[in-house]
N, C-alpha and C positions, 0 to 999 in steps of 0.2 A: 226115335230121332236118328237123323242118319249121323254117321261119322265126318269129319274134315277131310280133304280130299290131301296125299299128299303134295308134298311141295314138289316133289318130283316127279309128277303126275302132271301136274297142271304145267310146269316145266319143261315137258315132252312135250304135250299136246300145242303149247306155245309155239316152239321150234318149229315142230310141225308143220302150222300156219305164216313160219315165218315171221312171228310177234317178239319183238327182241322188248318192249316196253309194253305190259297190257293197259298199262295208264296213257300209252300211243296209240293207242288200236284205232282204226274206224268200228266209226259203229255196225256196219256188215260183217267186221274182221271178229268184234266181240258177240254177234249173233252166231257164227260158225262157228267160235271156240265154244260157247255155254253149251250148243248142239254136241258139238265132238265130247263135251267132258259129261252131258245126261248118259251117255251110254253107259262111263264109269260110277257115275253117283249111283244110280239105280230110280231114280228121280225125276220128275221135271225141274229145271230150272226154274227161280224167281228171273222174269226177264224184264227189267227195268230199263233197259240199255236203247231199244226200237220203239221209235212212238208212231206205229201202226194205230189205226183205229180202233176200238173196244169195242164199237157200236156196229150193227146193221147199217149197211147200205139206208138212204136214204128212200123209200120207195118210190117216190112222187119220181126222182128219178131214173128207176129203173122201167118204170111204165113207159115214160115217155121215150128213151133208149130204144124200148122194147119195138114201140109204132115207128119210130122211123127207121129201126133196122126193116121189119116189118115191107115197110115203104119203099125199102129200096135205094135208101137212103147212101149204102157201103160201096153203090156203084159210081156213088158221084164225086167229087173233087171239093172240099168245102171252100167255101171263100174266106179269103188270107187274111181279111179282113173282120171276119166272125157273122155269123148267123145274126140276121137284123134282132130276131127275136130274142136273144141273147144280149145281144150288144142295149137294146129298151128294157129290158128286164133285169140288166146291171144297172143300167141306170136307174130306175124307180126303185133298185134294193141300195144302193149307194143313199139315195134321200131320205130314205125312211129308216135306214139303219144307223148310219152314219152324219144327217143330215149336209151332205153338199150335196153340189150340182153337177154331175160331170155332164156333159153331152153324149148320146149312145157311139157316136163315129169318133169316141177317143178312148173309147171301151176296145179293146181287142182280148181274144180267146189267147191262150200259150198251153203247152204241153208242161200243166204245171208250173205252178209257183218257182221251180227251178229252172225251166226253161226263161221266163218270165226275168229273175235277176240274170243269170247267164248272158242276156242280150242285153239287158238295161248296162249291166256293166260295161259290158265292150263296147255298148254306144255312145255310154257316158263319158270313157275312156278318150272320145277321137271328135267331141265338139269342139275344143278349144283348145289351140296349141297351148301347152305352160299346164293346162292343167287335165294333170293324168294319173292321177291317185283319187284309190277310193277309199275313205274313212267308215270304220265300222264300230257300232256300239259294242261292246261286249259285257258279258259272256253273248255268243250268238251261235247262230246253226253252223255247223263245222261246215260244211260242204258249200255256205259264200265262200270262205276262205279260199277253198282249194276250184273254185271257180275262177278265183282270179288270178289262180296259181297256173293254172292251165291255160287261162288266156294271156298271162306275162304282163297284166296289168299290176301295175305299183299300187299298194294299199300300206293303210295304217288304222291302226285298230287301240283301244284301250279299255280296261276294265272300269265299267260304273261304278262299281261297289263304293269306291272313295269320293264321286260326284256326281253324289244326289241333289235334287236343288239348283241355287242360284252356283254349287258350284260345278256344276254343268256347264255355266256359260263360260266361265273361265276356260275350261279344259277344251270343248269346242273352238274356242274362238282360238288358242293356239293354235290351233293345226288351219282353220280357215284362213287363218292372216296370210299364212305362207305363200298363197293364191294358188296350190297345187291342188286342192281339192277339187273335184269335179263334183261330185254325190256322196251322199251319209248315207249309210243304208244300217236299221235296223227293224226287229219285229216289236209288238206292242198289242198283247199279252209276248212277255220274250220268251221263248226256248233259248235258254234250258230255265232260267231262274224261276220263270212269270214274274219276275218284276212287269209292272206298268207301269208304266212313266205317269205323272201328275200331268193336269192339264198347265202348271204354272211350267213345268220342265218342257212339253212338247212347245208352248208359246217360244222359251228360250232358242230353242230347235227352229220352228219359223220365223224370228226375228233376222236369226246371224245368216238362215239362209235368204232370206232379203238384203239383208248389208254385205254378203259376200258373195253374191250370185252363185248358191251352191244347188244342185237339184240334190232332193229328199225322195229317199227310197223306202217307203212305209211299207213291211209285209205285216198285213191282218190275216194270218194264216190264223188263229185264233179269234175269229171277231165275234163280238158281245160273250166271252166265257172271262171273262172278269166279275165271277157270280155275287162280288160285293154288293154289285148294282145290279138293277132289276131291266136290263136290256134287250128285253124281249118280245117289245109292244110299238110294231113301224107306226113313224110316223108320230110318235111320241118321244119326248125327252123322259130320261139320260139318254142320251144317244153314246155308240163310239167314240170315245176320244181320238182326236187325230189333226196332225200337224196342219192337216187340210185348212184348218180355222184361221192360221196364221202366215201363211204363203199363199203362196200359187206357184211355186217351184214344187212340187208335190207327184211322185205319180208312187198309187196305191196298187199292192198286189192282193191279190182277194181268190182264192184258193178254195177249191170243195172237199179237198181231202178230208179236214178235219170237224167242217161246221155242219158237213152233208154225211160224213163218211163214206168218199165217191172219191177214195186214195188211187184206187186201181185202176181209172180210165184217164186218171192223168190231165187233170181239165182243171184252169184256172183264169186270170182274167190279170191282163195289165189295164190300169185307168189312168189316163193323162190327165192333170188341170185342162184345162180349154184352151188356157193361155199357151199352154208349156207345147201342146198339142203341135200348137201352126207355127210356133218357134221356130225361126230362120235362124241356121247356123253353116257360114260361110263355106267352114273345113266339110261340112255333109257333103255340099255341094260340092266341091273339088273331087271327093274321092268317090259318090255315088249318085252325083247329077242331078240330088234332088236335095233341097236345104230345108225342108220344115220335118222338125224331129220325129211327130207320130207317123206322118207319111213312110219317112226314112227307115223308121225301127219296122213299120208293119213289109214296105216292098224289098228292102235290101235283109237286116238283121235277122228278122223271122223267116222270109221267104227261100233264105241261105239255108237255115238252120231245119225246116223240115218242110213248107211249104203249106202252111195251116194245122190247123189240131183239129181231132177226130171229131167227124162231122157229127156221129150218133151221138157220142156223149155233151156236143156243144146242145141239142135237144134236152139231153138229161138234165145241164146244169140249168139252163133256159127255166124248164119245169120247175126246178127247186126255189130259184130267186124269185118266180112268180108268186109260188105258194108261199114266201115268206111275207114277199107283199100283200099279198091279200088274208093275212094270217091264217090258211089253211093249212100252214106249216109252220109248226112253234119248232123251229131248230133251236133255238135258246134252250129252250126244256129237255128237250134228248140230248143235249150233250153237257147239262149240269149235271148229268153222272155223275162225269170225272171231278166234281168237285167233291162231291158225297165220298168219292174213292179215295183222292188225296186226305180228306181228314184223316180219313179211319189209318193209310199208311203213315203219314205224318205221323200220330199220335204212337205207330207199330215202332218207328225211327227213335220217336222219340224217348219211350219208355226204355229204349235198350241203348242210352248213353249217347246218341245222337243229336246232334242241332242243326237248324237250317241256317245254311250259308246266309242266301240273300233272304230275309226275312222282315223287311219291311219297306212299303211305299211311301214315303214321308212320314208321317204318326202312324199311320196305319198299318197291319199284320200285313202280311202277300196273303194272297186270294187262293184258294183251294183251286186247283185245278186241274189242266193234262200235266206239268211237271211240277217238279221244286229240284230242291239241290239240299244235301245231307253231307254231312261230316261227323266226325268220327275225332276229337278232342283235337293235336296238331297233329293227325297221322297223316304224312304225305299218299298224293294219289296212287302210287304206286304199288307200297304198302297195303292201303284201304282195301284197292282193287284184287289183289290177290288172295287178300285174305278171305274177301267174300267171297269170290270166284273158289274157293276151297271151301265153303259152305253152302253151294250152290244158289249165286244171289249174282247178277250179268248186270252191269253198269256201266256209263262209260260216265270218265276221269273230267273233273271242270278246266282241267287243262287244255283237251283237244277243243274247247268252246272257250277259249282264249281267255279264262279267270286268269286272275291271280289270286285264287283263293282256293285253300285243297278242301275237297270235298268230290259226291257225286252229281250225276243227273237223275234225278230219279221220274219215270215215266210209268202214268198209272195206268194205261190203256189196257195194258195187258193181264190187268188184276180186276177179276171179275167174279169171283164168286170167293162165299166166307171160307172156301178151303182155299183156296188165292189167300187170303188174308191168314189166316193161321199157318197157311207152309212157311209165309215169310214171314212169320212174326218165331216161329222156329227159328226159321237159319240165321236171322240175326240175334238169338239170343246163343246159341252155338257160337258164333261167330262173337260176342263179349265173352263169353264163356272161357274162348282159345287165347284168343289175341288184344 
């Protein structure tokens, strides 16, 4: 068993980097430190901290990638607008997995799910004089935040943990009264918790956003790995949950990173309601001549920002949502890995004095899956974090994912084999052992 690292060790290499709080870090910032301190440990790190994919590439679309590079594909200019094929192919995986209706020409491609919120903010930001704040569920993905830090957009954000349920609508409807809200933006399965909202809670969510004319920002970067339910057969119920049911203020972000493991070519997809789509909004028209929202976001906000996404892999994703259609691709199955993965840490967390934070969806346990969130009795983040960072175990703090509850993120991707599981099930018990 290895030794604890010391505190003036981990101290140095901090400074180093410049990390004056490791419970502040980004999470790149806590990938180069765990890197910098393997060299001292003699070790691999446990790395909990990046939720990179665990799985292979999706192949269905690497083939198809492969023919239109092939084709000649790299010499052309994609349209801004997205690959037709692409744009029908979200829509029949939209019906069948989710069951709505979107239309293919309100389907558009983005250079990732982040590029994707990045413009929905700033768009949402400039519809309507009065209202210029964005409100966020939390805990969430650190890097909304610092999207609307860098675009200088006013946001507000609060912890769910305290309202689950009908006292959801209460906490919502605060901040919607004020009429500053423009958009709610959260995910569902969440990063970091996997909390998932109840279908009685997202109703609450499309209700107030019809009484307060709010657009709903839904990222299913995680769709159908809510492994409670058996979501893996189109065109059959349970389907997705999703706010979709109860607005038409709605637009869905739908992401290949994690459902494809297709992280690396940066391909995702915004979906407008139909309604929300041809939305006239007067301030558009004033400042870029053209006033219906999906027109506006595809020729001004994206066409600014890179001027399309990559033609190859818009084939790639095309190929994937096909085959999920036609079920020659059970993406459901290859990526309930990670729920197999999360018991087994769970259970590593739990036997060594840990609990999970966000741990329940109404009556129900939280769902095994790509994350959870772990604590440590009341040891603040800061604490927690160093101490396991000196046992060689990389995490980032529920802080930077805007909790108010101390604990970690903990991210199974990267734990893939039973010596994965016994190294960490080592340094955390080193880590009770010390501290």
């Amino acid at each position: 068993m290895i030794k604890p690292l010391s505190e003036e060790v981990l101290l140095r290499h901090m400074r180093d980097m410049d990390i004056e709080q490791i419970s502040k870090a980004t999470i790149r910032q806590a990938v180069s430190l765990s890197s910098s301190l393997e060299s001292i440990l003699g070790e691999p790190f446990s790395r909990l901290e990046i939720g990179v994919p665990g799985l292979k590439a999706c192949q269905e679309g690497i083939e198809a990638q492969k023919r239109a590079l092939d084709d000649g594909i790299p010499a052309k200019y994609p349209s801004i607008e997205g690959l037709p094929a692409l744009k029908n192919a979200a829509s029949k995986f939209l019906k069948a997995f989710v069951d709505i209706d979107v239309d293919p020409q309100c389907i558009v491609p983005t250079v990732g799910s982040m590029q994707g919120s990045y413009n929905l903010t700033l768009a949402c930001s400039q519809l309507t004089p009065g209202r210029d704040t964005m409100l966020y569920i939390q805990p969430g993905f650190p890097a909304n935040l610092t999207q609307a830090n860098v675009l200088g957009v006013r946001h507000e954000a609060f912890d769910i943990y305290e309202y689950r349920g009908e006292k959801l609508r209460e906490k919502l409807e605060s901040y919607f009264a004020t009429g500053r809200i423009t958009a709610l933006l959260f995910s569902n399965p969440n990063n970091p918790t996997w909390v998932c909202l109840t279908d009685d809670e997202l109703r609450i969510i499309g209700e107030l956003a019809n009484k307060y004319d709010v657009i709903v920002l839904e990222d299913m970067a995680y769709l159908c790995m809510d492994f409670r339910n058996d979501l893996s057969h189109p065109y059959q119920a349970p389907f997705q949950p999703t706010v979709a049911k109860y607005t038409d203020n709605y637009v869905i972000m739908l992401s290949s990173s994690k459902i494809f493991s297709y992280a690396g070519e940066r391909i995702a997809l915004v979906a407008f309601n139909n309604t929300l789509f041809k939305r006239r909004y007067e301030a558009l028209r004033e400042r870029y001549g053209m006033a219906r929202l999906g027109q506006c976001f595809i020729h001004s906000f994206l066409y600014a920002a890179s001027t399309g996404t990559s033609h190859s892999a818009q084939y790639a994703m095309a190929a994937m949502l096909q085959g999920a259609v036609d079920g020659t691709l059970d993406f459901v199955k290859d990526v309930s890995e990670y729920g197999r993965r999360a018991k087994i840490v769970k259970d590593i967390f739990v036997k060594n004095g840990f609990h999970i934070v966000y741990d329940h969806d109404g009556e129900r346990p939280i769902a095994d899956g790509f994350f959870f969130t772990a604590g440590y009795y009341d040891m603040d983040d800061e604490t927690l974090m160093r101490a396991l960072a000196r046992c060689g175990i990389s995490a980032i703090g529920l802080n930077t994912t805007g909790s108010g509850q101390y604990g970690i993120r903990v991210c199974v991707s990267a734990l893939c084999t039973d010596e994965d599981f016994r190294r960490l099930d080592e340094r955390l018990t080193l880590f009770a052992q010390n501290f």
